[in-house]
C-alpha positions in Angstrom: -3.0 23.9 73.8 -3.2 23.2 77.9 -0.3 24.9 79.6 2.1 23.2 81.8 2.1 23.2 85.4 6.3 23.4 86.4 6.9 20.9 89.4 7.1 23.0 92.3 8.8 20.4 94.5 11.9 20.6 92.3 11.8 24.5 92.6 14.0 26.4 95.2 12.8 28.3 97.5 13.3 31.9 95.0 12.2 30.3 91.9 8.8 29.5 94.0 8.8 33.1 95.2 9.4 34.5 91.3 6.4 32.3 90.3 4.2 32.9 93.0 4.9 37.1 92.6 4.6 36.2 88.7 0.9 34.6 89.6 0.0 37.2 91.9 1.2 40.1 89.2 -0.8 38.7 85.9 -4.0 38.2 88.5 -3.5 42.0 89.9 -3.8 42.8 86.3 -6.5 40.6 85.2 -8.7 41.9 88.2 -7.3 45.4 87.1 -8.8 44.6 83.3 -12.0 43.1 84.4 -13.1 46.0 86.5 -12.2 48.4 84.0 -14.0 46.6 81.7 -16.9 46.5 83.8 -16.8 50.6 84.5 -16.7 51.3 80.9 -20.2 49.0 80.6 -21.7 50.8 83.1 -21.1 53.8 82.0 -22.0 53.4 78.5 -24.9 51.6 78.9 -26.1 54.4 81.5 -25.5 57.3 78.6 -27.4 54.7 76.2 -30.1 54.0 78.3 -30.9 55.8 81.6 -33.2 59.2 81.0 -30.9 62.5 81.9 -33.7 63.6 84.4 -33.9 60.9 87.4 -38.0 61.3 87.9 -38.5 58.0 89.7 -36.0 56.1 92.2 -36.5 53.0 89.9 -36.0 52.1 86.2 -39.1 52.4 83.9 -39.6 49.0 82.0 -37.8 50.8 78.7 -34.8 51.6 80.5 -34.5 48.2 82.3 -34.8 46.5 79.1 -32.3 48.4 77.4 -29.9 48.1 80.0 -30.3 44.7 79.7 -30.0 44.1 76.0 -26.8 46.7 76.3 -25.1 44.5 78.9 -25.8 41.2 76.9 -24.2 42.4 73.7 -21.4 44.1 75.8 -20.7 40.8 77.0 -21.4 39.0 73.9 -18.4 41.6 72.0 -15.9 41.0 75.0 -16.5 36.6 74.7 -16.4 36.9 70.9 -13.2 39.6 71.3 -11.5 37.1 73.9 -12.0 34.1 71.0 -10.8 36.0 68.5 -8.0 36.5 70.5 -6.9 33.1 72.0 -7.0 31.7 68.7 -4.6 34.5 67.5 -2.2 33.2 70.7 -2.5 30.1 70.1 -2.3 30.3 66.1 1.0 32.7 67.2 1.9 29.9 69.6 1.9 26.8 66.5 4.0 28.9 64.4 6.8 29.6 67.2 6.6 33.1 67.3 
């Protein structure tokens, strides 16, 4: 279900602020979520994947390939997760919740 765009012409001059702070607020927090979501990756693939002892300044080939099969299926989980839950919102949304 698309979501509709409120005419801004027919908006005062607060009601434009309100929405523009309301935009500004839910993409804080969206940049907030995506780089916590991108710290907990990195740190859990390093546990997975990268030796304890640094001996070279570079990944060996098992390393890079596990870091990137552990970055793919983090990604894969968080795209299936984000289905999972736009079709609970928009089930949620149907019903009139």
């Amino acid at each position: 279900m698309a979501q509709q765009v409120p005419d801004m012409s027919k908006m005062s001059q607060t009601e434009k602020d309100a929405m523009m702070a309301q935009v500004f607020a839910n993409a804080t927090t969206e940049m907030e979520y995506r780089v916590e979501l991108f710290n907990k990756m990195v740190s859990g693939c390093h546990e997975k994947c990268i030796d304890k002892k640094y001996k070279d300044g570079d990944l060996n080939v098992g390393e890079n390939s596990c870091v990137d099969r552990c970055t793919s299926k983090y990604w894969q989980c968080v795209g299936i997760v984000g289905q999972m839950l736009g079709a609970a919102d928009a089930a949620a949304a149907q019903t009139g919740r």
